[in-house]
C-alpha positions in Angstrom: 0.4 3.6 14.9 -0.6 1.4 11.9 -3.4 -0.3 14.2 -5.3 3.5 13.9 -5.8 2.0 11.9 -4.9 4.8 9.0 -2.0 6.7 9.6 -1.3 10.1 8.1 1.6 8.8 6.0 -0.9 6.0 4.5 -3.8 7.9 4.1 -3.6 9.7 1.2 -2.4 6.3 -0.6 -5.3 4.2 0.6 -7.3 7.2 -0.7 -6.0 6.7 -4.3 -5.6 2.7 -4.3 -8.5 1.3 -2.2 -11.3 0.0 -4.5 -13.3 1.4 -1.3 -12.5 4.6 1.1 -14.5 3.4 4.0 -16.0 0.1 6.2 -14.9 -2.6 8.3 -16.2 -5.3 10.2 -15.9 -4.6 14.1 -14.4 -8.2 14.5 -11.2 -7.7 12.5 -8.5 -7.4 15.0 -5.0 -6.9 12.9 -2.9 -7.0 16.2 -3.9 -10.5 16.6 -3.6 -11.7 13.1 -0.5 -10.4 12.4 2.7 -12.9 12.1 5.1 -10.2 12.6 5.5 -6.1 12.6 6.4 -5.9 9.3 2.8 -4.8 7.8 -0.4 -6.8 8.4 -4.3 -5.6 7.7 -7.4 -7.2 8.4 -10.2 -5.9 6.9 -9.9 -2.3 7.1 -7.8 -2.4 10.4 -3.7 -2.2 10.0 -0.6 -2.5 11.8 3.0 -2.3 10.8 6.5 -0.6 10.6 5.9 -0.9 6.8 2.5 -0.8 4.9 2.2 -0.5 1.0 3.2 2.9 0.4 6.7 2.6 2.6 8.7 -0.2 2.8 12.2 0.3 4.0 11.5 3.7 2.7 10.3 2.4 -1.0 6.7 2.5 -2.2 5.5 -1.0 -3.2 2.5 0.9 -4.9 4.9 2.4 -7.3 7.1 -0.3 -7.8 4.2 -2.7 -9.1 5.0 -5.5 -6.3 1.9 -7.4 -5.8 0.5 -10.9 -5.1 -2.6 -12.9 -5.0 -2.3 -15.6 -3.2 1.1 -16.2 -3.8 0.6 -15.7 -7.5 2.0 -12.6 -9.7 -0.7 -9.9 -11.0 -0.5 -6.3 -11.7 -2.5 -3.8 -9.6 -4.1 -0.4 -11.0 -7.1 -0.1 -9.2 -6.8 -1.3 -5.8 -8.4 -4.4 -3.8 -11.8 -4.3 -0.9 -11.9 -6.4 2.3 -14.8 -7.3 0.1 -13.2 -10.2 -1.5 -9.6 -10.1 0.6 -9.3 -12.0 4.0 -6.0 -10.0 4.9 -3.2 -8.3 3.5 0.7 -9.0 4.2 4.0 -7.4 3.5 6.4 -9.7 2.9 10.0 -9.1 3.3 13.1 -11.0 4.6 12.7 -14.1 6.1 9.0 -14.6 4.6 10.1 -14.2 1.1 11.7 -17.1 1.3 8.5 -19.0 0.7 7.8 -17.3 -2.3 8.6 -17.5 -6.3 10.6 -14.8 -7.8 10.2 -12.2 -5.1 10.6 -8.7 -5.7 14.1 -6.9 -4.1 12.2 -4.4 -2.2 9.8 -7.6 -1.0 6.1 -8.2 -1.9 2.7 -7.3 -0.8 0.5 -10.2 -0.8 -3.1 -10.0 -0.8 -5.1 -13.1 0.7 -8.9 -14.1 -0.9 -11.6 -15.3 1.7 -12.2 -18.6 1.8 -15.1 -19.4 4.3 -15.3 -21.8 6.8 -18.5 -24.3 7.4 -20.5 -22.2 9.9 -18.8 -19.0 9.0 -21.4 -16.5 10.0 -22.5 -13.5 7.3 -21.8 -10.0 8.1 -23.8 -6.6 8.6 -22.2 -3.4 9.2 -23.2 0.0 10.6 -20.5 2.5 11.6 -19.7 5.8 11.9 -16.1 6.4 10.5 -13.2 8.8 11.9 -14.1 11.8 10.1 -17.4 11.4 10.8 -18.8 9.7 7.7 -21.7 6.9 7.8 -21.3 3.8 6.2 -23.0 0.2 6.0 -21.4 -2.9 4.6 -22.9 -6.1 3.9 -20.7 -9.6 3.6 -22.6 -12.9 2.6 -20.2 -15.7 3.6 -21.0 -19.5 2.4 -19.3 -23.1 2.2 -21.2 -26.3 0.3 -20.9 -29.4 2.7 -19.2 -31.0 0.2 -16.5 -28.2 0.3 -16.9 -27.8 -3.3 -17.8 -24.3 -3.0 -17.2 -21.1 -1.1 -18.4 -17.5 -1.9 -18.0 -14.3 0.0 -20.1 -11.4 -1.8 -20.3 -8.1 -0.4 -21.7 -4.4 -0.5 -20.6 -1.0 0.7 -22.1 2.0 1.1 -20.6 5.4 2.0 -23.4 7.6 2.8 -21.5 10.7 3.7 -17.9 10.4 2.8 -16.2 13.0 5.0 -12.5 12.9 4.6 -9.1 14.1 5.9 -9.4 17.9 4.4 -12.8 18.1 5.5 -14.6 17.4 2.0 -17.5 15.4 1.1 -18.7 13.1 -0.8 -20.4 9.2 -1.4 -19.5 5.9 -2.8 -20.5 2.7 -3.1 -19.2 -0.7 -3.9 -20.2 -4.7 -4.8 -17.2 -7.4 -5.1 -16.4 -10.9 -4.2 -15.0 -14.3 -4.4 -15.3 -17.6 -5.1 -13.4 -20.9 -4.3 -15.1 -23.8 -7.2 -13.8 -27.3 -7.1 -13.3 -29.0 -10.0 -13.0 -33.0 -9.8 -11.3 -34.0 -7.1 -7.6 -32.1 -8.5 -8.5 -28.7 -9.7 -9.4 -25.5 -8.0 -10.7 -22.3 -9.4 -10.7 -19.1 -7.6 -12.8 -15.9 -9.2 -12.6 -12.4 -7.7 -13.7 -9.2 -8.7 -15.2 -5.5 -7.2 -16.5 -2.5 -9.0 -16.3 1.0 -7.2 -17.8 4.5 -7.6 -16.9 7.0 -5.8 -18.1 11.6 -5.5 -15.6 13.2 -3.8 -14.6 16.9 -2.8 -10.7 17.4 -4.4 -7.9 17.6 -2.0 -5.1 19.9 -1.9 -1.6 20.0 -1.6 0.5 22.8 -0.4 3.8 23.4 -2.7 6.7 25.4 -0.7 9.2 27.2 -2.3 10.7 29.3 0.7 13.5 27.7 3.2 11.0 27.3 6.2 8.3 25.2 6.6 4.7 26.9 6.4 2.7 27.5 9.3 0.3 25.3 11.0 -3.2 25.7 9.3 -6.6 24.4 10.9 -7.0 20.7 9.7 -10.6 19.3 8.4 -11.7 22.8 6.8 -12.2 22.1 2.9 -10.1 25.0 1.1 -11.6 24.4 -2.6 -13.8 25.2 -4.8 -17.5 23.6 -4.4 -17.4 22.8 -7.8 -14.4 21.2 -8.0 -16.0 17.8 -7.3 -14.5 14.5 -8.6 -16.1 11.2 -9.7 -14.6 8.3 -11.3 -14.9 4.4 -10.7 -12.5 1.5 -10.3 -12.4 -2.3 -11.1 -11.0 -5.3 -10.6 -11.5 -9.0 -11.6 -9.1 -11.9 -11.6 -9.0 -15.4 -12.0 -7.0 -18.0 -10.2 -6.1 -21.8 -11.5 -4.7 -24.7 -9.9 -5.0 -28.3 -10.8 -2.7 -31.5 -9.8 -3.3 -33.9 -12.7 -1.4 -36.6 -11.4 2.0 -37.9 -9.7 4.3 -34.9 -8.2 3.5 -32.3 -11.0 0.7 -29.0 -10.4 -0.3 -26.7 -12.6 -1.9 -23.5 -12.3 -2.1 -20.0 -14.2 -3.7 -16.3 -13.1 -5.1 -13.8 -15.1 -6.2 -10.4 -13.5 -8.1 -7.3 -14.6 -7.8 -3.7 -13.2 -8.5 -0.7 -14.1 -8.3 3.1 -12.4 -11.1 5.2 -14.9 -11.4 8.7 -13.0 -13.9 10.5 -14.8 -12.8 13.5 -13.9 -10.3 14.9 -11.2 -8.9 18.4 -9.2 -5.8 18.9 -7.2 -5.5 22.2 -5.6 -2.1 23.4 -4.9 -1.4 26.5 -2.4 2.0 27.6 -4.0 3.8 29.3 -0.5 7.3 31.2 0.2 7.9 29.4 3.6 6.0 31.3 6.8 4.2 33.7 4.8 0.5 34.0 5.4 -0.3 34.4 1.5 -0.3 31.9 -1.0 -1.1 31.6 -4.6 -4.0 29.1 -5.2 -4.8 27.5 -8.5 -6.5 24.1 -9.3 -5.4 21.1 -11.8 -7.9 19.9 -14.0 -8.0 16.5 -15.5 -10.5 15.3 -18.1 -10.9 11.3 -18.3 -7.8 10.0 -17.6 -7.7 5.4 -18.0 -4.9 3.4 -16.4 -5.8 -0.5 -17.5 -3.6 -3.3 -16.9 -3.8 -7.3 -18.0 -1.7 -9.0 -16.1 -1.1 -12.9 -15.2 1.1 -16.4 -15.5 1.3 -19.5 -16.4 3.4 -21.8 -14.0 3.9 -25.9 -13.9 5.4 -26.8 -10.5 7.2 -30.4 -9.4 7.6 -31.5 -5.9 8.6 -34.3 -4.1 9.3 -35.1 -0.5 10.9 -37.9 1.8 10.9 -37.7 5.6 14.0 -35.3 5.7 13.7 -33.5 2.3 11.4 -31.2 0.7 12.0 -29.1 -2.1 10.6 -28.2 -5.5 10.8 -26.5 -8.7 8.4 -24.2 -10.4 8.6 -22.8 -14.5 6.6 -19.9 -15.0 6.0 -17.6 -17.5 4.4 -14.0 -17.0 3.3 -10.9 -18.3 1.3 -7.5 -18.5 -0.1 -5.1 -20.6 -0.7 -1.9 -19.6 -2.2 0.9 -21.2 -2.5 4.7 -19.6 -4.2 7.8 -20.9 -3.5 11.0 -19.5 -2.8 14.3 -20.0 -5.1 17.3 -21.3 -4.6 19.0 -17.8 -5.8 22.9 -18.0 -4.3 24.9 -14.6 -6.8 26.9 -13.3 -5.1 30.5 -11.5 -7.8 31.1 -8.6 -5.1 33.9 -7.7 -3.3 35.3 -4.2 -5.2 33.9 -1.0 -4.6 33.8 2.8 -3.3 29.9 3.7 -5.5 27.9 5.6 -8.4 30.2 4.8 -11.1 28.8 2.5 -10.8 30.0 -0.9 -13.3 32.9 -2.2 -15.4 30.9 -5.3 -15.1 31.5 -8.5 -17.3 30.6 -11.6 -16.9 26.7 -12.6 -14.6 27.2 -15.9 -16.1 25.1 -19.0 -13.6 22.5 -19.6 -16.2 20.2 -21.5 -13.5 20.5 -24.6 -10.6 18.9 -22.5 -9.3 15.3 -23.8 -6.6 13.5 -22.3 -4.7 13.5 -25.3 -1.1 11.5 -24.3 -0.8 7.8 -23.8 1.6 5.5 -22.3 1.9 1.2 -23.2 4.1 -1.3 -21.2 4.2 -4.8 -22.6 6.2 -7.0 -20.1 7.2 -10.9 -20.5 9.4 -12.8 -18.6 10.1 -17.0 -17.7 11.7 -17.9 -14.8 12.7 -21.0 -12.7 12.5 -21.1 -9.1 13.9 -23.6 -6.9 13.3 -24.4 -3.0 14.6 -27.1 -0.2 13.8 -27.8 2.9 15.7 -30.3 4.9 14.6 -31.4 8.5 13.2 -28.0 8.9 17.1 -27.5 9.2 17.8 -25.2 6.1 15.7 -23.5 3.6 16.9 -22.5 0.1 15.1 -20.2 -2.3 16.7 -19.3 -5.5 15.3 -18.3 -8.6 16.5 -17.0 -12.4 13.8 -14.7 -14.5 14.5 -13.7 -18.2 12.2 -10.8 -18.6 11.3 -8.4 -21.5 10.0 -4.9 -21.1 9.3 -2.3 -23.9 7.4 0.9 -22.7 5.9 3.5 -25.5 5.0 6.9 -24.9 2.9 8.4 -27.6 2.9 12.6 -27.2 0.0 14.8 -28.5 -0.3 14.5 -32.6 3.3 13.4 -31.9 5.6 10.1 -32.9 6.1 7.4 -30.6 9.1 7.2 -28.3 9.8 3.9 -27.6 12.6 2.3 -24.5 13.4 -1.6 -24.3 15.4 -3.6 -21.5 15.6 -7.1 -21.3 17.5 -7.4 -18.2 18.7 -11.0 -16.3 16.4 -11.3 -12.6 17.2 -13.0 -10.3 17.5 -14.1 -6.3 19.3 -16.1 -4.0 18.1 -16.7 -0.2 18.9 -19.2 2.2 18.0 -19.9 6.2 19.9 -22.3 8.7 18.7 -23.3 12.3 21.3 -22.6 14.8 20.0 -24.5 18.0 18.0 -22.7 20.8 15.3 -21.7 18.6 17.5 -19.3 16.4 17.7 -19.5 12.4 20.2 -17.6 10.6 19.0 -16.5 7.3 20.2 -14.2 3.9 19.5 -12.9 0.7 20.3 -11.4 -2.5 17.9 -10.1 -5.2 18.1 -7.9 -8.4 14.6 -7.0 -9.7 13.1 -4.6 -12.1 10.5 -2.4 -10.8 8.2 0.4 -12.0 9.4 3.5 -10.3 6.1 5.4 -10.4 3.7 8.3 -12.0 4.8 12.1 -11.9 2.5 13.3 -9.1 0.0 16.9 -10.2 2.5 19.2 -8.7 4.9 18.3 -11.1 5.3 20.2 -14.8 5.2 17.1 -16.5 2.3 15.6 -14.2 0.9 11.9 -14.6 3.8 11.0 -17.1 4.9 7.1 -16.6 8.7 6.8 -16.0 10.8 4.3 -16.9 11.7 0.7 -15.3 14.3 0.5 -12.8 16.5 -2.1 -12.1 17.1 -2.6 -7.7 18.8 -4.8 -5.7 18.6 -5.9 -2.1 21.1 -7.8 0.1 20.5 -8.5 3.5 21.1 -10.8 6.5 19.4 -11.5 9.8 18.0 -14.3 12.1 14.5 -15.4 13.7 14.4 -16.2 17.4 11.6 -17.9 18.4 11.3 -17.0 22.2 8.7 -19.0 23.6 6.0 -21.1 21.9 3.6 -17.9 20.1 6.3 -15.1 20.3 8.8 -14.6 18.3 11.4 -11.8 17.4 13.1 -10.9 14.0 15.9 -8.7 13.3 17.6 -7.7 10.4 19.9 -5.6 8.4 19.4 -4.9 4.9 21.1 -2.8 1.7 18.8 -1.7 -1.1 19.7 0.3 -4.2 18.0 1.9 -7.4 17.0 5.1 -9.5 16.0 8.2 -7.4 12.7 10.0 -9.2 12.3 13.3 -7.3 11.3 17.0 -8.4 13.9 18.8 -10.1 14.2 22.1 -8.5 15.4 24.3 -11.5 12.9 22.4 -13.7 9.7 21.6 -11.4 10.1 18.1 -14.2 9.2 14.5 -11.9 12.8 12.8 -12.8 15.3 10.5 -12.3 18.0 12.7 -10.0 20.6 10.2 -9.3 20.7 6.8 -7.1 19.4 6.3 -4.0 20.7 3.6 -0.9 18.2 2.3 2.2 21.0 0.9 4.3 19.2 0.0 8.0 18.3 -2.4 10.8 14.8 -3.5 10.9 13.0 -5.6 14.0 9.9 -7.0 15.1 8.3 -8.7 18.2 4.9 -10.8 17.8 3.0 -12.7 19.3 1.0 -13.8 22.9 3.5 -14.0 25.1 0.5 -14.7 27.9 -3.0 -15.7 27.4 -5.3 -13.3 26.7 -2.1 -10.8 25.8 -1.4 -10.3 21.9 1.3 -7.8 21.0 3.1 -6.5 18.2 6.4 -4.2 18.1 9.0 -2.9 16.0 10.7 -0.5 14.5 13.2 0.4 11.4 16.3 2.7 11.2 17.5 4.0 8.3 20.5 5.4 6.6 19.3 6.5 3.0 21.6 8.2 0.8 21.7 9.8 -2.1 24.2 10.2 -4.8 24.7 11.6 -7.9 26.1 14.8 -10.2 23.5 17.3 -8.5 24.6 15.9 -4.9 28.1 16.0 -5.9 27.4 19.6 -7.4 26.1 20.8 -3.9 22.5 21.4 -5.9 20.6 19.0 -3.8 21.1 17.4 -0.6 22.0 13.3 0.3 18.8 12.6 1.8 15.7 11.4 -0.4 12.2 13.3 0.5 10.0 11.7 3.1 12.6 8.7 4.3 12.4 8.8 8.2 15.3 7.6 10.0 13.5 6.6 12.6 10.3 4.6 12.9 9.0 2.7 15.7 5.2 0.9 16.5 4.0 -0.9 19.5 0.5 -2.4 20.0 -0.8 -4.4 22.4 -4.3 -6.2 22.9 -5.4 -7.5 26.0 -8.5 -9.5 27.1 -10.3 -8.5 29.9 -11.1 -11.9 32.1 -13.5 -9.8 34.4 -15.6 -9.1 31.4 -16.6 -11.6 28.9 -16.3 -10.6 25.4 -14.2 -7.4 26.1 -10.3 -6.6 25.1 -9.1 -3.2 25.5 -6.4 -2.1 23.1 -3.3 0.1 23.0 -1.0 1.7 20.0 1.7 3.8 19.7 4.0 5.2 16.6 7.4 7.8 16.6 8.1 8.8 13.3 11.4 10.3 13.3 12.7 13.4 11.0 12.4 13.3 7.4 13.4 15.6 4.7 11.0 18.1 3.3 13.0 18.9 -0.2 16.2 17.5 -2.3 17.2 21.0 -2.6 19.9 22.8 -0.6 18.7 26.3 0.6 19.1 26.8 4.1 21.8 28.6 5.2 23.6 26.0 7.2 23.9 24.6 4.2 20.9 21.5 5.1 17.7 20.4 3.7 14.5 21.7 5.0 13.3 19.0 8.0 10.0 17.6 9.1 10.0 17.2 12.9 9.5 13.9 14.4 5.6 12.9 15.3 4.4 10.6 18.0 0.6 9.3 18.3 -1.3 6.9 20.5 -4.2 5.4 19.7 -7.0 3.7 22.0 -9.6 1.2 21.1 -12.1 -1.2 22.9 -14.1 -4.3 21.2 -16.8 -5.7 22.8 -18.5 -9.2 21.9 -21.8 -10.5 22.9 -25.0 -12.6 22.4 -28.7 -11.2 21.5 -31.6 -12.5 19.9 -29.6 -15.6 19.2 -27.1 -13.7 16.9 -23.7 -12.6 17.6 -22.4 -9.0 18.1 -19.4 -6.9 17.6 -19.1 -3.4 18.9 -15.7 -1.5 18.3 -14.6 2.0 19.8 -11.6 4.0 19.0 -9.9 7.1 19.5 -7.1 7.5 17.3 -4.6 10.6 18.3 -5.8 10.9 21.2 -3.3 13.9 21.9 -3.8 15.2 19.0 -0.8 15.7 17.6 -0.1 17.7 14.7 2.7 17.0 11.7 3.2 18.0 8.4 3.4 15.2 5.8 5.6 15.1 2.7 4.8 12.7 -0.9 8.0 12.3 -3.1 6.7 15.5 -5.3 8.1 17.3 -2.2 4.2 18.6 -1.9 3.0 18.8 1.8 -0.1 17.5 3.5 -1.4 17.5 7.4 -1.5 14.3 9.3 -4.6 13.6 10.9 -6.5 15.4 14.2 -7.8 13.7 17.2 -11.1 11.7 16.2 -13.2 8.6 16.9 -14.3 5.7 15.2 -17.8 3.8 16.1 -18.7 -0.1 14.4 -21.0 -2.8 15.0 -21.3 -6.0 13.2 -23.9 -8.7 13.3 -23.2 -12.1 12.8 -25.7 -13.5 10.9 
């Protein structure tokens, strides 16, 4: 369950995207934070049908769609609990509060903004695969309220990880909230990671059976093939109300992946067979940067039964990605799930990344949104945007792709009596649709811009006062990028449609009781001349039809300062390739998973300071399931482990 607070589908994305691979504060509880089941973390813990790398069965990491409070920025690096107070998916009925939303909805980090009296932070914890940490979080608010910081530290000191590999990293970031005059706020944010890792590894199956089981946490690469690299982000955020019913405000964000150097190890099998051929992926200093930000003027007014607004914005990125200069490294025939035998480091000191990708991206856009009597909500909005993306080849000429498509959305809600609101949408949105993963012949090559569009309908229930229930069903359409099976080439295959029924259950439906539940089914298709051609099959790689997550939180009134936690996930069957092979005629099939998860948090007083202790065991049945990424390459999901924090409140 998300509240495991790392699943096995999510780990190897937090892996790449987090500014930080480890820490959390004891005292962040997601299942009581969250608003709804749709995706919610708090700090490092989460919880969710959906998180960043699946929504509705869509990356929002690939698609670019991300938010700072509120405000539009483009993420290469990642974020750290450092400088964010939580992080949200937002889809359906909650993007109706938002400007220009994204078809396949947003993900919405929040900043910290401390309280008066908002204690400071110290960390010790042992993680679940066994690595030592510390983190430090310095927490302050002026009495005037003109300023608020939160600056933080971590510090991996043994970076264990999913495959059993080692490493360290450390990290420094914060934020702070200035007041200027009595109109204008600015908000400043920033981290700056470094990170020593051992290289993961990916098995690649070309047979028409899954591989067998291997023995999870034992490092199968070579000692040598040990990465290092560093990531940063800083941003700005400014908003100032000059006078009457008119705010202005404008973002401007930083971030930057710079991997010094990187492995992948790929175990090439034929289905069951106990041999595989090894070889490793090589990368010399590969740079994503992005610039991103907007400007945006905003009018408002309000009366006792209306509120509504309009808001002009104009936005844009520059982004700029080296890659390339790979060398394959043949380690030769081994037994899978057996540790390599080591071979001599090769000298790859003369390897340059030596292709380049630049997006330059513009766009205005108008939104408008009403409220009446807390009655009806509108949202609608109208975004011109611009996009030009250059690919520069190896002593080659420039190849160069332009769309300047029409954006645009359209969402409204109605109460119905009895605590019930009605509510629908319709958005067409142009997203990025991701990098070509190292298993891939043409790996780390940007593709193109995708137009998608979402419609869907549904209603909010509020049951009682604190628990509510959403339902919804949804249609969402765009490009398919999957692994050509005659080529091994990361391409567009054909179109792809998520057509499901999403719901969710939140909140404290008795004191002391918090709960969160849901769960997604899904219909995705795909189409196209190789589906049509009986070449591939109509299911897209690593969709699950079925996915459902229950936690619950519960105080324990016999003992103060304890809550005892429990969390559960099914994760139905999802395909394992786009090509056809079997001999019924059906794509290969990852069996459905189900884990639990236990956790207890303990709060007390000593030596006039306050104290966190958290405990978890996260698949505690230890159940084992392969994982698939949209390269078709599979992984492991995670064995039974445990999880030890305290925090002091300073």
């Amino acid at each position: 369950m998300r509240s495991r607070f790392l699943s096995a589908t999510t780990l190897a994305a937090l892996n790449v995207f987090c500014l930080a691979g480890a820490g959390a504060q004891a005292s962040s509880n997601a299942v009581t934070g969250a608003e709804d089941a749709f995706g919610f973390t708090s700090g490092e813990e989460s919880i969710g049908i959906y998180d960043q790398s699946s929504v509705r069965g869509f990356n929002l990491e690939a698609a670019g769609n991300y938010r700072v409070n509120g405000t539009y920025f483009v993420k290469n690096s990642g974020v750290s609990s450092t400088f964010l107070e939580s992080t949200a998916v937002k889809i359906g009925y909650a993007t109706l509060a938002a400007s220009l939303p994204g078809p396949s909805g947003v993900v919405d980090f929040k900043l910290r903004d401390p309280a008066h009296g908002e204690p400071s932070l110290v960390t010790l914890g042992l993680g679940e695969f066994n690595e030592t940490y510390m983190d430090i979080l310095y927490k302050h608010r002026a009495s005037d309220n003109r300023l608020s910081l939160a600056l933080g530290a971590n510090f991996v000191f043994d970076k264990s990880d999913l495959q059993g590999g080692g490493g360290s990293s450390w990290l420094v970031g914060g934020t702070s909230r200035i007041s200027i005059g009595s109109q204008s706020v600015l908000r400043v944010f920033g981290g700056e990671y470094d990170y020593r890792r051992d290289s993961q590894f990916r098995i690649v199956n070309v047979g028409d059976e899954l591989p067998h089981r291997i023995e999870r946490r034992r490092f199968l690469g070579q000692e040598w093939a040990r990465e290092r690299g560093q990531r940063r982000i800083a941003g700005a955020l400014f908003d100032s109300t000059p006078a009457g019913r008119w705010s202005v405000g404008g973002t401007l964000v930083f971030s930057q992946e710079d991997p010094t150097r990187a492995y992948r190890q790929l175990f090439v099998v034929d289905g069951d067979s106990e041999m595989a051929t090894s070889r490793i992926v090589a990368a010399p200093q590969q740079r994503q940067t992005s610039w991103s930000g907007e400007i945006r003027g905003r009018w408002s007014a309000e009366t006792a039964s209306l509120r509504h607004s309009v808001e002009l914005s104009l936005r844009g990125r520059r982004s700029r990605n080296l890659f390339g200069g790979d060398r394959v490294l043949g380690i030769g025939e081994v037994l899978l799930g057996a540790k390599p035998a080591q071979m001599a480091a090769p000298d790859t000191s003369d390897a340059r990344a030596d292709l380049r990708t630049a997006v330059d991206q513009w766009g205005a856009g108008a939104a408008y949104r009403l409220a009446w009597r807390d009655r009806f909500l509108l949202n609608a909005g109208l975004l011109k945007s611009r996009y030009i993306k250059r690919f520069t080849p190896a002593g080659g000429v420039s190849e160069r792709g332009r769309s300047a498509p029409w954006l645009y959305n359209l969402g409204g809600a109605a109460r119905a009596g009895g605590g019930i609101e009605l509510y629908a949408s319709y958005s067409r949105g142009l997203e990025e649709s991701g990098i070509a993963p190292a298993s891939a012949a043409n790996r780390n090559a940007v593709l193109d811009a995708i137009i998608v569009t979402q419609r869907e309908i549904g209603l909010k229930y509020d049951l009682a006062p604190g628990l509510k229930a959403v339902i919804a069903g949804f249609d969402t359409r765009k490009p398919y990028a999957g692994i050509d099976s005659q080529t091994n080439i990361y391409r567009f295959l054909g179109d792809v449609r998520h057509r499901g029924i999403e719901a969710s259950l939140s909140g404290r439906p008795i004191k002391g009781t918090s709960i969160v539940a849901g769960g997604v089914f899904l219909q995705p298709r795909l189409s196209g001349a190789q589906v049509d051609a009986g070449i591939i099959g109509d299911r897209p790689v690593g969709v699950p039809q079925w996915r459902l997550i229950g936690s619950i939180d519960q105080d324990i009134a016999a003992v103060e300062g304890l809550s005892l936690d429990l969390a559960g996930e099914y994760v139905g069957r999802q395909a394992a390739r786009t090509r056809i092979a079997l001999p019924e005629g059906k794509q290969m099939e990852i069996a459905p998973s189900v884990t639990f998860d236990l956790g207890a948090r303990y709060r007390f007083r000593a030596l006039d300071n306050g104290f966190t202790v958290r405990l978890q065991a996260l698949n505690i049945f230890n159940d084992y399931a392969w994982t698939v990424d949209p390269s078709e390459a599979l992984g492991y999901s995670p064995s039974r482990r445990f999880r030890l924090v305290l925090t002091a409140e300073l």
